[in-house]
DOVO-448174 format. One record per residue (C-alpha): residue number from 1; x, y, z. Coordinates in steps of 0.1 Angstrom, whole numbers, plus 5000, padded with zeros to 4 digits. Last residue first. Example, Ala and Ser with C-alpha at 12.3 -4.5 7.8 and 13.67 -1.06 7.14 Angstrom:
% DOVO-448174
+-----+------+-------+------+
| seq | east | north |   up |
+-----+------+-------+------+
|   2 | 5137 |  4989 | 5071 |
|   1 | 5123 |  4955 | 5078 |
+-----+------+-------+------+
//
This chain:
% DOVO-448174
+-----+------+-------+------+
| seq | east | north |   up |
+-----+------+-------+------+
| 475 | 7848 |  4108 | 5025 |
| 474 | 7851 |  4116 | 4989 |
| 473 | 7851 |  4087 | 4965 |
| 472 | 7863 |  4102 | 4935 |
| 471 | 7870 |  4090 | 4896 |
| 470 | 7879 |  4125 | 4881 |
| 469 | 7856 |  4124 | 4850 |
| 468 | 7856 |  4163 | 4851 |
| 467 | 7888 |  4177 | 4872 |
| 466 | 7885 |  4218 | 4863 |
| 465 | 7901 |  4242 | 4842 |
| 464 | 7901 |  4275 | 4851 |
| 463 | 7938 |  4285 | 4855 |
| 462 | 7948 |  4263 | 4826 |
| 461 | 7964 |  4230 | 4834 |
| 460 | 7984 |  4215 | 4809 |
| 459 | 8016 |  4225 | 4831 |
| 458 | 8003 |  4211 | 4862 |
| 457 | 8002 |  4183 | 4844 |
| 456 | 8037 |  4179 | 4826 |
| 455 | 8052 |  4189 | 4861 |
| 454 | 8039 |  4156 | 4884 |
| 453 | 8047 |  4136 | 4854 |
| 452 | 8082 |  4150 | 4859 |
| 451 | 8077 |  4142 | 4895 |
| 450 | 8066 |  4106 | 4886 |
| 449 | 8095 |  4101 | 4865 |
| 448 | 8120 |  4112 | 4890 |
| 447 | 8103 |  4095 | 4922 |
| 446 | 8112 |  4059 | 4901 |
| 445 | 8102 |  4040 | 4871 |
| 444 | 8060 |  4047 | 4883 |
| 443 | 8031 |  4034 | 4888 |
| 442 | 8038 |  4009 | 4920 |
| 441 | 8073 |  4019 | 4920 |
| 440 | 8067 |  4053 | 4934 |
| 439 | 8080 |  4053 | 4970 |
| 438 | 8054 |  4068 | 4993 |
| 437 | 8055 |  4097 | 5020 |
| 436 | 8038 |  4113 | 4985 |
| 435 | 8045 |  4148 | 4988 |
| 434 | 8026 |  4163 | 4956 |
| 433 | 8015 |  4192 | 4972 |
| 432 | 7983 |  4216 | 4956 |
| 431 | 7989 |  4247 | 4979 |
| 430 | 7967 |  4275 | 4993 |
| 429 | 7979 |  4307 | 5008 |
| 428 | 7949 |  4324 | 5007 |
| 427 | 7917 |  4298 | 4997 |
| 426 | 7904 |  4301 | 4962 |
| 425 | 7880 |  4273 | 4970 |
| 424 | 7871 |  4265 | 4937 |
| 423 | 7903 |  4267 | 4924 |
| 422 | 7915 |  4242 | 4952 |
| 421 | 7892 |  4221 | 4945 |
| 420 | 7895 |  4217 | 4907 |
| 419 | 7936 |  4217 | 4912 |
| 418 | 7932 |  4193 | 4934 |
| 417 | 7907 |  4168 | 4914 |
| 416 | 7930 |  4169 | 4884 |
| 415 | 7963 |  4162 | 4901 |
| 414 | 7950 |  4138 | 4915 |
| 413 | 7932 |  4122 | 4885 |
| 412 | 7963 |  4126 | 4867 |
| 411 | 7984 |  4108 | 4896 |
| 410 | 7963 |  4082 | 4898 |
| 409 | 7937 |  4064 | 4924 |
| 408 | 7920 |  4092 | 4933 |
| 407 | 7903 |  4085 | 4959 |
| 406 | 7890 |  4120 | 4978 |
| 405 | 7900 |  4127 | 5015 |
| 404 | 7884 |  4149 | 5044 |
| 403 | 7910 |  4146 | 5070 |
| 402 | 7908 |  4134 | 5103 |
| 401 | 7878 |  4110 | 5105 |
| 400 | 7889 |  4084 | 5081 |
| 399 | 7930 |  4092 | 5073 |
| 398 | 7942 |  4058 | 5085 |
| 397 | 7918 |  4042 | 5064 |
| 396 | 7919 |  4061 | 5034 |
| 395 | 7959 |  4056 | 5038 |
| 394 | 7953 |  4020 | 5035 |
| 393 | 7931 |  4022 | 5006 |
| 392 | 7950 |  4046 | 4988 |
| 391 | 7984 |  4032 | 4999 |
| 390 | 7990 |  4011 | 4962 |
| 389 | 7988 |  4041 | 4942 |
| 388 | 7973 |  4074 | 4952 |
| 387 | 7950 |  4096 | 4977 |
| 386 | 7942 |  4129 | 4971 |
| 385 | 7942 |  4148 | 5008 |
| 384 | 7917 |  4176 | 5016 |
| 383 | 7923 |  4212 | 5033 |
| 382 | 7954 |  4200 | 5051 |
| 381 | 7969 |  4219 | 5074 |
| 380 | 7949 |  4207 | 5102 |
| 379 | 7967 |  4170 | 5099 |
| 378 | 8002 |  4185 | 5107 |
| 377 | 8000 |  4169 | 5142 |
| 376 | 7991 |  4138 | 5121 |
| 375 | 8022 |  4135 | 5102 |
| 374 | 8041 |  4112 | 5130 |
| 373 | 8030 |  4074 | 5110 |
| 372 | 8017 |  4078 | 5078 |
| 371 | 8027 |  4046 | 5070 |
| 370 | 8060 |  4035 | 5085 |
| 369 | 8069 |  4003 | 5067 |
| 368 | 8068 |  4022 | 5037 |
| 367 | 8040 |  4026 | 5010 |
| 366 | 8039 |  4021 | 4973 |
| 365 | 8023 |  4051 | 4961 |
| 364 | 8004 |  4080 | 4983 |
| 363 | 7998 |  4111 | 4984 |
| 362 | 7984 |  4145 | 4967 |
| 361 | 7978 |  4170 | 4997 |
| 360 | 7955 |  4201 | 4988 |
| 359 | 7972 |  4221 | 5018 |
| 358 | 7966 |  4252 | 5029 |
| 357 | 7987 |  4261 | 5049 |
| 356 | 8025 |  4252 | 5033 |
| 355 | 8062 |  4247 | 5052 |
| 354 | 8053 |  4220 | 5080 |
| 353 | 8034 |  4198 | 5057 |
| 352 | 8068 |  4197 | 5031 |
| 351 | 8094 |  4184 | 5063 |
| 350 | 8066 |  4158 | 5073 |
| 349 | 8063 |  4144 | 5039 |
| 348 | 8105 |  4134 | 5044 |
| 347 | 8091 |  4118 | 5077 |
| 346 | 8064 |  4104 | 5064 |
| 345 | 8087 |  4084 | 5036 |
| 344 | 8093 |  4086 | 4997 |
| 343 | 8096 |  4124 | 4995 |
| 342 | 8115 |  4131 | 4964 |
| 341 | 8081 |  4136 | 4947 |
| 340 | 8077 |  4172 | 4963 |
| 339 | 8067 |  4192 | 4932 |
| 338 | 8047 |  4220 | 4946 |
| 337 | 8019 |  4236 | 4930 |
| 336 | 8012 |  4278 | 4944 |
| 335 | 7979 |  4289 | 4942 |
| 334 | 7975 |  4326 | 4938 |
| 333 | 7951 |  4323 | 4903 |
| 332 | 7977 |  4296 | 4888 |
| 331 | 8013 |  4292 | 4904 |
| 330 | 8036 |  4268 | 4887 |
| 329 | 8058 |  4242 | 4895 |
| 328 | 8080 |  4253 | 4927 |
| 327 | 8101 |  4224 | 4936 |
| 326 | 8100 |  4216 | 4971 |
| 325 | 8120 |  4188 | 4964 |
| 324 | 8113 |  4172 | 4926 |
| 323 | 8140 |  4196 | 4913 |
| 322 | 8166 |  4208 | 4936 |
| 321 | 8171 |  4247 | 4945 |
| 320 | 8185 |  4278 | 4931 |
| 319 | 8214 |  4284 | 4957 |
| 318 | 8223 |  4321 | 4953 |
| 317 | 8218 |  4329 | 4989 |
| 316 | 8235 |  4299 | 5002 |
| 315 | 8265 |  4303 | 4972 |
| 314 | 8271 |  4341 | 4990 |
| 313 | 8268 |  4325 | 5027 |
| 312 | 8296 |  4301 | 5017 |
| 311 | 8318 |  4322 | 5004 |
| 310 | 8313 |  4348 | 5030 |
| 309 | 8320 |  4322 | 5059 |
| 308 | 8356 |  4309 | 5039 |
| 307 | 8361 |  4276 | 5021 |
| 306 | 8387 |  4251 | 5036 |
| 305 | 8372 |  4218 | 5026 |
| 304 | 8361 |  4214 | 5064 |
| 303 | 8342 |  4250 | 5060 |
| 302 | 8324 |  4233 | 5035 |
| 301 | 8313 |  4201 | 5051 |
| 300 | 8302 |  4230 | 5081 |
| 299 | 8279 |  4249 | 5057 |
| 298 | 8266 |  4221 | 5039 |
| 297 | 8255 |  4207 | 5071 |
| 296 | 8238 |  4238 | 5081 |
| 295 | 8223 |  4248 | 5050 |
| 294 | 8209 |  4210 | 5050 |
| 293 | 8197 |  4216 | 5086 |
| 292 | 8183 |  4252 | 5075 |
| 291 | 8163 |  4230 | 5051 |
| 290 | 8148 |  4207 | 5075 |
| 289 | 8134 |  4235 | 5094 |
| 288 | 8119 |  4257 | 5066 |
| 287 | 8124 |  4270 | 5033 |
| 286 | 8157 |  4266 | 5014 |
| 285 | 8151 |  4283 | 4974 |
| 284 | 8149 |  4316 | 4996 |
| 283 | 8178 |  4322 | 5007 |
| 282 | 8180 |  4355 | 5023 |
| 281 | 8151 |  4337 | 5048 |
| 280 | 8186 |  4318 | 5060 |
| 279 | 8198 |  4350 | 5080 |
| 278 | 8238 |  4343 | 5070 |
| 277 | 8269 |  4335 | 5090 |
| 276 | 8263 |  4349 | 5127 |
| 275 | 8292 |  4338 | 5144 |
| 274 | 8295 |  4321 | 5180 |
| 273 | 8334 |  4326 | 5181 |
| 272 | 8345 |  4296 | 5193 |
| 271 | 8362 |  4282 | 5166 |
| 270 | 8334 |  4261 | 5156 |
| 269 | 8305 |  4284 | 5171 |
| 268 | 8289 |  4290 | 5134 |
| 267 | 8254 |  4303 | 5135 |
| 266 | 8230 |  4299 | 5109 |
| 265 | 8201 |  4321 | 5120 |
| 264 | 8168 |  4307 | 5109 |
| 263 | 8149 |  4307 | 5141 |
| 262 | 8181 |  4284 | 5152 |
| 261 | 8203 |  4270 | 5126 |
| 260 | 8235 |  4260 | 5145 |
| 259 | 8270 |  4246 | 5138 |
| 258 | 8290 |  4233 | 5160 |
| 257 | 8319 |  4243 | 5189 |
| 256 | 8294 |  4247 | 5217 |
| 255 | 8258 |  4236 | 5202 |
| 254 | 8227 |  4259 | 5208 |
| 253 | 8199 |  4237 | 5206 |
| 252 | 8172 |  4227 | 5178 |
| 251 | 8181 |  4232 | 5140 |
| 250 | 8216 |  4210 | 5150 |
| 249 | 8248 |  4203 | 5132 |
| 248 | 8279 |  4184 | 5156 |
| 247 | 8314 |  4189 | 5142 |
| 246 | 8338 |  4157 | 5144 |
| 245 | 8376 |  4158 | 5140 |
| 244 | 8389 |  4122 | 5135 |
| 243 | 8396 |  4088 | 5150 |
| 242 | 8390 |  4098 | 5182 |
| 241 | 8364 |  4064 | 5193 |
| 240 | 8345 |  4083 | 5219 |
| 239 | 8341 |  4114 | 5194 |
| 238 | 8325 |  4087 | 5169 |
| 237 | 8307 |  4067 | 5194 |
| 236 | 8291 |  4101 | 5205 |
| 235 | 8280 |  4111 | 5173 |
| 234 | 8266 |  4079 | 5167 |
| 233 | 8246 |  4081 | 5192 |
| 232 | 8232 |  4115 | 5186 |
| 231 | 8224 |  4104 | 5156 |
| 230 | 8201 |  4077 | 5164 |
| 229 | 8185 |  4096 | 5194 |
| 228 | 8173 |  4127 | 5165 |
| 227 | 8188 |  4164 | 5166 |
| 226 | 8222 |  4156 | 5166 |
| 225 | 8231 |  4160 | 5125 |
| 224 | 8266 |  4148 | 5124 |
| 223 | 8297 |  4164 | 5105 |
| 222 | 8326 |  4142 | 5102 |
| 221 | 8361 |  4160 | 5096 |
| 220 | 8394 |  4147 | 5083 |
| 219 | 8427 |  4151 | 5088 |
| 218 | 8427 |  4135 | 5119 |
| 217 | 8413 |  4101 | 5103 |
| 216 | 8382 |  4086 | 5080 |
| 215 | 8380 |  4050 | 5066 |
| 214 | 8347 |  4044 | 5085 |
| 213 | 8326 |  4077 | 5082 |
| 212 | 8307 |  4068 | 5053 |
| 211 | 8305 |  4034 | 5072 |
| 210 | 8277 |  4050 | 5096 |
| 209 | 8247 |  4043 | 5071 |
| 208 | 8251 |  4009 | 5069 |
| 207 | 8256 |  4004 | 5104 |
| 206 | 8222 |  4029 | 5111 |
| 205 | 8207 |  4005 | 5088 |
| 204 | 8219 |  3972 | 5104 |
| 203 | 8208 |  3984 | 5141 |
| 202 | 8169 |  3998 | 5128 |
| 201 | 8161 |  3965 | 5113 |
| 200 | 8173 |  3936 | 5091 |
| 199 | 8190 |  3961 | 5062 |
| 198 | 8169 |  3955 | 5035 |
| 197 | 8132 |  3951 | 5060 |
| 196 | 8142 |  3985 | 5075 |
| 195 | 8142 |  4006 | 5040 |
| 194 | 8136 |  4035 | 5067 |
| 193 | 8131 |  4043 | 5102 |
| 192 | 8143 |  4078 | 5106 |
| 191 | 8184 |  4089 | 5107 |
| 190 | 8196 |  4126 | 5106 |
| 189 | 8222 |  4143 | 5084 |
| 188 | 8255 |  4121 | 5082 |
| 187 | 8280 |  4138 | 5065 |
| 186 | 8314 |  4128 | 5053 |
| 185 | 8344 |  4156 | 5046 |
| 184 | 8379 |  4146 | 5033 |
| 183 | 8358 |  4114 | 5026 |
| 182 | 8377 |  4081 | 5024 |
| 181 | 8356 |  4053 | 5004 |
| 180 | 8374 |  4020 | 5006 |
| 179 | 8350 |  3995 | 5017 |
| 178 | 8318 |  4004 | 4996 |
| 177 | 8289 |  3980 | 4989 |
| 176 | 8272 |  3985 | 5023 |
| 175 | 8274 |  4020 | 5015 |
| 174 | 8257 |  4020 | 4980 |
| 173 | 8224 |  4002 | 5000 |
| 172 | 8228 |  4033 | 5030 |
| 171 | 8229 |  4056 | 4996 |
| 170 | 8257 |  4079 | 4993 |
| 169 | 8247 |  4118 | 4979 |
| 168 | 8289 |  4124 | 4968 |
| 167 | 8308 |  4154 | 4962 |
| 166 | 8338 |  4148 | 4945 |
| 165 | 8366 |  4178 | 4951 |
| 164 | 8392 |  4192 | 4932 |
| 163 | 8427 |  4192 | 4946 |
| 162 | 8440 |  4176 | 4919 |
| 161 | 8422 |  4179 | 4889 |
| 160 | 8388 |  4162 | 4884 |
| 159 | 8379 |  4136 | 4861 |
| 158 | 8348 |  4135 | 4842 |
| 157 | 8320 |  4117 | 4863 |
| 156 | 8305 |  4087 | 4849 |
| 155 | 8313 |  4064 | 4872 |
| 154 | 8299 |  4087 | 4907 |
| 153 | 8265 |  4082 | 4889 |
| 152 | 8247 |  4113 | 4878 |
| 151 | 8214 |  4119 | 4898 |
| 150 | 8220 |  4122 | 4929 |
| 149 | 8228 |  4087 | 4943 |
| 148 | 8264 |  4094 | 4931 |
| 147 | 8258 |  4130 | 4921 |
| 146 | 8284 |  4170 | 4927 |
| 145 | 8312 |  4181 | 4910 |
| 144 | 8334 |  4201 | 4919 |
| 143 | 8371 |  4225 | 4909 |
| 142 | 8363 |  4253 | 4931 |
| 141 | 8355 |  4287 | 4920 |
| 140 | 8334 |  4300 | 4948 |
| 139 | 8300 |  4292 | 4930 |
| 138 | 8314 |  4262 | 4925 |
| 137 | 8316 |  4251 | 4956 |
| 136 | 8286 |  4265 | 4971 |
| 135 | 8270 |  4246 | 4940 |
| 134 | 8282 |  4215 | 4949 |
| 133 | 8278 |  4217 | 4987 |
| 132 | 8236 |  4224 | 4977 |
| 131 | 8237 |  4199 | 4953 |
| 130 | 8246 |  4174 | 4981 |
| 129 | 8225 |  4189 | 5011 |
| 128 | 8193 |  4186 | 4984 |
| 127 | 8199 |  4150 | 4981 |
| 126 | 8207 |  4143 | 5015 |
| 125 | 8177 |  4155 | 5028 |
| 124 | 8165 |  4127 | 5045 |
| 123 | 8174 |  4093 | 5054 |
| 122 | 8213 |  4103 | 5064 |
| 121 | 8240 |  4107 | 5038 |
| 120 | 8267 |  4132 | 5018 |
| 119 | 8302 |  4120 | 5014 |
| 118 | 8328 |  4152 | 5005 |
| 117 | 8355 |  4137 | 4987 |
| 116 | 8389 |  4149 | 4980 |
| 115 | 8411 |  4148 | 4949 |
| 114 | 8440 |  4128 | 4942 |
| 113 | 8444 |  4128 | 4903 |
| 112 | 8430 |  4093 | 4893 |
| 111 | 8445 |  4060 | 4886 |
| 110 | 8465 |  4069 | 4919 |
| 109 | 8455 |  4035 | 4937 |
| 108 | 8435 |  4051 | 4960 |
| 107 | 8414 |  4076 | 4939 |
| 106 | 8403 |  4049 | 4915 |
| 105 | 8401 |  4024 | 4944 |
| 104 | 8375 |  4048 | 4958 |
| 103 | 8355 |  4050 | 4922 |
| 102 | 8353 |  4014 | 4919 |
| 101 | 8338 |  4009 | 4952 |
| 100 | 8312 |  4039 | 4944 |
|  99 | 8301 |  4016 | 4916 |
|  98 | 8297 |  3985 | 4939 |
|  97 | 8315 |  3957 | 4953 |
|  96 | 8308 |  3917 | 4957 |
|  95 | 8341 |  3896 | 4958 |
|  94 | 8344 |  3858 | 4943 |
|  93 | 8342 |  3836 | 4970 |
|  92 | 8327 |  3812 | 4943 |
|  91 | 8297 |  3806 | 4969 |
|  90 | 8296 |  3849 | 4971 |
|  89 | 8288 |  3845 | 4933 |
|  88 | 8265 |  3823 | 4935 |
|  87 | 8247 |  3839 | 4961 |
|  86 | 8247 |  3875 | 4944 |
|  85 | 8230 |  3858 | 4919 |
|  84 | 8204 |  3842 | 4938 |
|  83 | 8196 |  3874 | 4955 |
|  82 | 8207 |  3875 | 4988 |
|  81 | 8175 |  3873 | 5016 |
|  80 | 8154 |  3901 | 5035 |
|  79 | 8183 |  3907 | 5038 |
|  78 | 8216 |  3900 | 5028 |
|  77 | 8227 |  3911 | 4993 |
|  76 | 8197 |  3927 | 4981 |
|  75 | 8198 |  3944 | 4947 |
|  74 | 8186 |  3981 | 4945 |
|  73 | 8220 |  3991 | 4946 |
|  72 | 8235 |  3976 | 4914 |
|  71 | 8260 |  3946 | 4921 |
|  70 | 8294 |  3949 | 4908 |
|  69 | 8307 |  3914 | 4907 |
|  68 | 8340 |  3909 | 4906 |
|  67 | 8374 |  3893 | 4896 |
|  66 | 8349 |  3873 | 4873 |
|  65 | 8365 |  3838 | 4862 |
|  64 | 8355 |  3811 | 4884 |
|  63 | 8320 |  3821 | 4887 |
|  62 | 8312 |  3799 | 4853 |
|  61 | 8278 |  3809 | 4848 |
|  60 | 8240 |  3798 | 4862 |
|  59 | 8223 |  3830 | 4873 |
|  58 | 8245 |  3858 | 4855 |
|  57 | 8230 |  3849 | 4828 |
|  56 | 8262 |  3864 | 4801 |
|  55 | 8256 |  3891 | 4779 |
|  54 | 8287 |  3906 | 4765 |
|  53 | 8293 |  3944 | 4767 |
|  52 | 8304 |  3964 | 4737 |
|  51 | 8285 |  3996 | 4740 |
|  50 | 8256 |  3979 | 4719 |
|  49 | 8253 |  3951 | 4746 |
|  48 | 8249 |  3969 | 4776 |
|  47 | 8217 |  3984 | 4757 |
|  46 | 8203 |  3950 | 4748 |
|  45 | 8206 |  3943 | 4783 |
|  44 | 8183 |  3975 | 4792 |
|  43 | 8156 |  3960 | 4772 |
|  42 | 8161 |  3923 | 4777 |
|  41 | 8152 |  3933 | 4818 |
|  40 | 8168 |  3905 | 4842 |
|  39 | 8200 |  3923 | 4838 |
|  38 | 8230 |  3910 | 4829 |
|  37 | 8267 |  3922 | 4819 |
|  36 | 8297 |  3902 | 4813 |
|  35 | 8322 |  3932 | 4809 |
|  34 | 8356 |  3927 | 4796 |
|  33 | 8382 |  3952 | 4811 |
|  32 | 8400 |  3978 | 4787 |
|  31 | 8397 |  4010 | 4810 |
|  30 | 8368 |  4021 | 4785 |
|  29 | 8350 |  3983 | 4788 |
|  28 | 8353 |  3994 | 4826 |
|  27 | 8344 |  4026 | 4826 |
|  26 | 8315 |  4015 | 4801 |
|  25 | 8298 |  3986 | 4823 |
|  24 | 8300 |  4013 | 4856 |
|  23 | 8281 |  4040 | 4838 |
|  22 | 8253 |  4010 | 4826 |
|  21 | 8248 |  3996 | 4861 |
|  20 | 8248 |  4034 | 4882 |
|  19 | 8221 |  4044 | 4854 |
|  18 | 8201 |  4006 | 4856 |
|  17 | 8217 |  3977 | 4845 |
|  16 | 8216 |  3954 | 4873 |
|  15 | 8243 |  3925 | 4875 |
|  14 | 8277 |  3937 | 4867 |
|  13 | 8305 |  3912 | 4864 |
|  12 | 8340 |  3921 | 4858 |
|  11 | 8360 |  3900 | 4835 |
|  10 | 8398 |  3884 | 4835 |
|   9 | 8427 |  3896 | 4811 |
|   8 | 8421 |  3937 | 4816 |
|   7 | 8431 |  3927 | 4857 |
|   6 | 8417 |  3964 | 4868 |
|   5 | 8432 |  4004 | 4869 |
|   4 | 8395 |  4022 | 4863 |
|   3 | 8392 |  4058 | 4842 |
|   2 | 8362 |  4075 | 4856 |
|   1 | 8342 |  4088 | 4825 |
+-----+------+-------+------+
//
């Protein structure tokens, strides 16, 4: 647990009490600072409460005496509107931070041993960039420890020696709660329209997004995917501005003084040399284009933290791969089930399509502002799509005449009614795919749980079972 320097005498408030909600209400009751916890769930309450929280409705109290309120990510603080609670609280003047907030002061104000951070964002892949920094890291005997978005939040971290490094997935919603943050090392991967309506439009998420690199100076390094217009601009604005060293990542053009993935060749050209670091098809757990951006990123936020090519290229290679991205489930009678839940937008779906032929697609959920929007050129990959959730009609629609489709409506009978087909059809190469472009809150907690659902079927199946009572409406 993050140990947290705070006024002991006056309490914190933390409204939502999800993972990040619950980590940050026991650092603080650890450091000795009352906690008035709330949650609009009595379930999770009742859990703030037996590690020594009290309950108090955030909704209606006396803001006068919180130093803070420690909002959970998920709650909106400005579009599409503030949550009441977070405007009663801003009323009051009384400041509104998150978990990762905490952490930074930690580190700032010498409550911790001064380690550096590696910040990991962008709209897609930084999950899979973040583990794969950790475990370069550790494979090469570094003090690290990699979550924040990712899994284990930042609070709940054991403490680090000095000269260990944090590596952090950061949210666009956890950056807009974080002032302090100085990363040794802050990525920003690639940006797509996403999460649009939270952060007004296209100009307030790439703002969000860009303050991972705000408290940085010479000493540090900013690593920038280039290969979309958003990027590319910020890239610029940063070298324009001088502030610190910035190192440009690309999977589409040769880059003098970046980092490379062409054809699969990582190429370092940061010191001018042009090196060949590692063929990428020696790693096998990172298939395809958006992966050898990941590699590439990790690669360079690496270098930055003063690890050597070989290093690197050795934790690459031995890199095992992220659950519920790509994840290899099973393979029954030659075909392979992929657990791609992690993919909550097209343009994360996109990255899957491009990897598998073919494909008996499982989508759909609670869908984005974007659709299906920029998947059709991988539309003749796709044997027969399984549609899901709250998209299925929609998605039916957009689908109609493109790709033969089947209404599925859950996840079992998906899973069900893909496996049956694609048995049947015994067709080389072929795929079941969960990649859902979708987020997952219509049937589901969150991508996690409905990947793991995703595994405990595949799991039941037996090579020659088949989808009866499947509800379909094939078209």
């Amino acid at each position: 647990m993050i140990p947290l320097r705070t006024l002991p005498d006056r309490p914190v408030a933390v409204f939502g009490l999800g993972k990040s909600g619950l980590a940050t209400a026991a650092a603080l009751l650890q450091s000795g600072t009352p906690v008035w916890a709330w949650d609009d769930d009595e379930s999770v309450r009742a859990r703030a409460a037996a590690m020594g929280a009290r309950l108090v409705e955030l909704y209606g109290c006396d803001w006068s005496r919180p130093t803070a309120l420690v909002l959970s990510p998920g709650v909106p603080h400005t579009h599409p509107a503030p949550h009441p609670v977070v405007t009663a609280a801003r009323a009051h003047g009384v400041e509104i931070i998150g978990d990762v907030e905490l952490f930074a002061r930690a580190l700032r104000d010498g409550t911790l041993p001064q380690a550096a951070v590696i910040g990991v964002t962008g709209t897609n892949g930084k999950s899979t960039t973040t583990a794969l920094i950790g475990h370069v890291l550790q494979t090469a005997r570094r003090a690290a420890i990699a979550g924040g978005n990712l899994g284990t939040p930042v609070l709940s971290f054991d403490p680090l020696p000095e000269n260990g490094i944090y590596v952090l997935e950061l949210s666009s919603y956890q950056l807009e709660l974080t002032t302090s943050l100085a990363c040794r090392a802050a990525v920003l991967l690639n940006v797509t329209p996403d999460h649009l309506g939270r952060h007004g439009g296209i100009d307030g998420y790439v703002a969000a997004k860009t303050r991972i690199f705000a408290n940085q100076d010479r000493s540090d390094t900013a690593i920038v995917g280039i290969d979309d217009a958003h990027s590319r601009a910020v890239r610029d604005a940063l070298i324009a501005a001088g502030k610190q060293r910035v190192v440009a990542v690309s999977t589409g053009i040769r880059i003098p003084g970046g980092v490379h993935a062409l054809d699969g060749k990582l190429i370092d050209d940061t010191d001018g040399t042009n090196r060949l670091v590692l063929d990428l098809a020696e790693a096998p757990a990172l298939p395809g284009v958006h992966n050898w951006q990941n590699a590439a990123a990790a690669y360079a936020a690496c270098r930055a933290v003063g690890l050597a090519p070989e290093e690197i290229a050795h934790g690459l290679r031995s890199y095992p791969g992220l659950a519920h991205r790509q994840e290899l489930v099973a393979t029954l009678n030659g075909v392979r089930y992929i657990n791609d839940s992690k993919a909550t937008n097209a343009d994360a779906t996109a990255k899957a399509l491009a990897c598998y032929e073919p494909i008996y697609w499982i989508v759909g959920g609670r869908p984005k502002e974007t659709g299906l929007e920029g998947l059709e050129g991988f539309y003749p990959r796709i044997a027969r799509a399984f549609l899901i959730g709250e998209a299925e009609e929609a998605f039916a629609r957009a689908l109609d005449g493109k790709v033969p489709t089947t209404r599925c409506g859950t996840l079992a009978a998906a899973v069900a009614a893909a496996h049956e087909a694609a048995q049947r059809e015994r067709r080389e190469g072929a795929v079941v795919l969960l990649s859902p472009a979708c987020a997952s809150f219509d049937q589901f907690a969150n991508f996690e749980e409905r990947g793991d659902a995703f595994r405990r079927l595949v799991q039941a199946l037996s090579p020659g079972s088949g989808a009866a009572g499947v509800r379909r409406a094939a078209s």
